[in-house]
C-alpha positions, 0 to 999 in steps of 0.5 A, a space after each residue: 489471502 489477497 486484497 481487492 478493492 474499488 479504487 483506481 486499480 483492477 488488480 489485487 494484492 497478495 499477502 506473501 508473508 504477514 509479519 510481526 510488528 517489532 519483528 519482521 515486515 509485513 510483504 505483499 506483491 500485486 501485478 500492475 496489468 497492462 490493461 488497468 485503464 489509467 494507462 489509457 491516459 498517462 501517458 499515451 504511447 508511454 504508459 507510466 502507473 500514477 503516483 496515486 495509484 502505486 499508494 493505493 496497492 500500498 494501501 491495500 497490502 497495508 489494510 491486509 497486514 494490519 496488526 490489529 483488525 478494525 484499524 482504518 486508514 486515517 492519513 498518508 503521512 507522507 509518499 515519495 516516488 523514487 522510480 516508474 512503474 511500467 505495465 506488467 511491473 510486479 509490485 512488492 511492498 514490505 510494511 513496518 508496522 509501529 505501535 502509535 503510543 499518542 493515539 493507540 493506532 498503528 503507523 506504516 513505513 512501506 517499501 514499494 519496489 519493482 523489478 528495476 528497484 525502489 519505486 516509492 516509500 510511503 507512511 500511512 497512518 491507521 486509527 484503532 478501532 476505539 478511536 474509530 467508535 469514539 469518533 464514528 
């Protein structure tokens, strides 16, 4: 399975193992490319992946792997980067999915890692698909 999107990436992410919640971590893997077009300007004669956009292939992995379909990305509690993200980088992600008792839906604990280590940590949360209707 992979994931692609509109966003501020090109690439596409790859559902390498689907996990199951309480038990293992989702994993997916995504080739930041040379030729994504942020790289045009951050930084000229240095290119380094945004910050942003390491979260959106998160976000991605994260939508491929949700437990319960229908889920939506309600908010990115927290990221927090730890190491760069250079072109042709492989980008691995491994998601722990929580149950959220509060609400019903869904919260994610990401790993983002490259071959140099740990490039970011990342905590999204996803509405279930009930709340979304109530809400919607």
């Amino acid at each position: 399975m992979t994931a692609t999107a509109c966003g501020p990436v090109d690439g596409t992410v790859e559902v390498v193992d689907p996990g199951v919640p309480g038990e293992r971590p989702a994993r997916c893997v995504a080739v930041v490319g040379g030729t994504e077009k942020v790289f045009a300007g951050h930084f000229p004669g240095f290119p380094i992946f945004p910050g942003v956009c390491v979260v959106e292939y998160v976000q991605r992995g994260a939508l491929a792997t949700l437990p319960e379909p229908g889920s939506v990305l309600a908010a990115v509690e927290s990221a927090r980067f730890l190491g760069p993200v250079f072109p042709g980088s492989t980008l691995s992600c491994a998601f722990t999915w929580l149950r959220d008792d509060a609400t019903g839906g869904w919260r994610c604990r990401a790993e983002a890692t490259t071959e140099r280590g740990l490039a970011a940590r990342v905590r999204l949360r996803f509405t279930a698909p009930a709340e979304r209707e109530a809400t919607g």
